[in-house]
N, C-alpha and C positions, 0 to 999 in steps of 0.2 A: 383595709378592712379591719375590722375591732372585733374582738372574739370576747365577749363576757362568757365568764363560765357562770352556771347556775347552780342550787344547792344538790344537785346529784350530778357526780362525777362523770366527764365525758358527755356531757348536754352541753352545748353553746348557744349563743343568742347572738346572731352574725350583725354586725353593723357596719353599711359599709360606707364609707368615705366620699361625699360625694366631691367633685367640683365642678364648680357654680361659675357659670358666667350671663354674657345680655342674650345665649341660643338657648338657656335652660340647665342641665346638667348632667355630669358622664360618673359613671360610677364601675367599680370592678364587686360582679356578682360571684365568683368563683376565681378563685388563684390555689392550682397545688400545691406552688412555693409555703404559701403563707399558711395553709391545710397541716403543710407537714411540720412548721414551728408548731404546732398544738399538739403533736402527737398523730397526725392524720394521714395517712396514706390512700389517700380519695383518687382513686382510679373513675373516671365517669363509665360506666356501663351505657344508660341508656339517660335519657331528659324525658321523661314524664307532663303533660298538662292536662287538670281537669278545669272543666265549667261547673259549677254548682247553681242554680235560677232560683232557687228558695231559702231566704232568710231561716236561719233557725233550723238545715240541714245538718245533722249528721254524718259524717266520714269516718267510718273504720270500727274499733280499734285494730289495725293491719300491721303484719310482719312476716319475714319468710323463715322459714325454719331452716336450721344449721344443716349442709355446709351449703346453703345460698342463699344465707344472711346477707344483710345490707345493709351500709350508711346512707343515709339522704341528708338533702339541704333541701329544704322546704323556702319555696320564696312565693309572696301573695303579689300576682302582678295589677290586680284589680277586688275592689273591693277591701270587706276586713274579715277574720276570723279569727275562733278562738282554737290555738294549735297546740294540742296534748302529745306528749312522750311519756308511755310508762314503763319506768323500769321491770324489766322481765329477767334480767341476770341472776340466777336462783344464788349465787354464794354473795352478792351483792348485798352491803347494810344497807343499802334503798331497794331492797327488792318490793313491787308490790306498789312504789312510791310513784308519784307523777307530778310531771310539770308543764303549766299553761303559760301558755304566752300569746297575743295579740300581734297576728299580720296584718300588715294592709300596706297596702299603694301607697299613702300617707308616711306612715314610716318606717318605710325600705325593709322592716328585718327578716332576717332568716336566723332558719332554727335548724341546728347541726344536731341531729340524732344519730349514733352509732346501732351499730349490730344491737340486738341483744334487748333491744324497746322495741315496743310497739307503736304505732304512730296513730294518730285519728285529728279531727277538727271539727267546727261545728262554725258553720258560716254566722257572719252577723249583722251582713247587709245581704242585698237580691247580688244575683247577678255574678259570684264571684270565680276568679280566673288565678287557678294555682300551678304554680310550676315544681316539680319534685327533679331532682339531681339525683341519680342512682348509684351508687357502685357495683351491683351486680343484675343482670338479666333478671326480667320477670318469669318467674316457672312456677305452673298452676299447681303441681302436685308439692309442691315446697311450699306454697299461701297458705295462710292461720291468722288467727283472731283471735281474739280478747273480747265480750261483749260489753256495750259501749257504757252500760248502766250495772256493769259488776258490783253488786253492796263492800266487797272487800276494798275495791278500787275510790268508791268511793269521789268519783270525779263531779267536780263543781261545773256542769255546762251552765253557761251565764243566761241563755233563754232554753224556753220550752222548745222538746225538739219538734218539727213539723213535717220532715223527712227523715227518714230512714229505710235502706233497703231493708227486703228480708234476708238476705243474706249474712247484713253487719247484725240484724234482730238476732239472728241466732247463731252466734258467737258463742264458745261454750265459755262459763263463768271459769274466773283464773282458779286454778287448784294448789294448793296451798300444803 
């Protein structure tokens, strides 16, 4: 596995290693060995998968609030997406700040977000099939958002969105 770090601290972009032979190819999607060379203490809690059927859906922007924050590893087992991390760290120099990156089946990556972000995505073909890596339990009165179209946040979604729950609609704006 290949960890690029991204311009805000504690975001990775997982690349993993594949090897190729005449059956197709074997890859390693999660190692806590190689987790904890980066600084990571990735306990899995729970494996997460959603379906998304509409290009140009919106997901999120989602996090749990402290103390049942959570790391993920976002991986796209089908299809592509465009996959946001905003920094929510109030004493953080990127507080506020956010980074996109491109999943898909095609090419394998995943996106290592810590505590402390917020997560969301916005599909970019039909049909897409995403897998989420947990380290802590889902708990409904610990969920919180970010709305997806914040003017502060200022997020670049690469097409017009054509879904979105009401739920992610009404997200309260980041407070500043």
């Amino acid at each position: 596995m290949k960890f690029k770090k991204t311009k805000i601290e504690g975001l990775y972009i997982i690349e993993p290693e594949l090897k190729i032979d005449e059956r197709g190819y074997f890859a390693r999607i999660f190692c806590k060995k190689e987790l904890k060379k980066i600084g990571f203490d990735f306990q899995i809690a729970q494996i997460n998968k959603s379906f998304t059927e509409k290009r140009g859906t919106i997901r999120g922007l989602h996090f749990q609030k402290p103390s049942k924050a959570e790391d993920k590893i976002i991986y796209c087992l089908k299809g592509k997406i465009f996959d946001v991390a905003v920094d929510l760290r109030k004493k953080s120099i990127t507080f506020g700040k956010w980074i996109g990156v491109e999943l898909s089946e095609e090419n394998k990556k995943m996106f290592l977000i810590p505590k402390g972000f917020a997560h969301g995505f916005q599909t970019l073909t039909d049909n897409c099939k995403i897998l989420y890596f947990m380290s802590e339990f889902y708990y409904p009165k610990y969920e919180n958002g970010v709305c997806w179209n914040d003017p502060f946040l200022n997020i670049k979604w690469p097409l017009k969105p054509t879904v979105i729950s009401e739920k992610d609609k009404n997200w309260p704006l980041l407070k500043i």
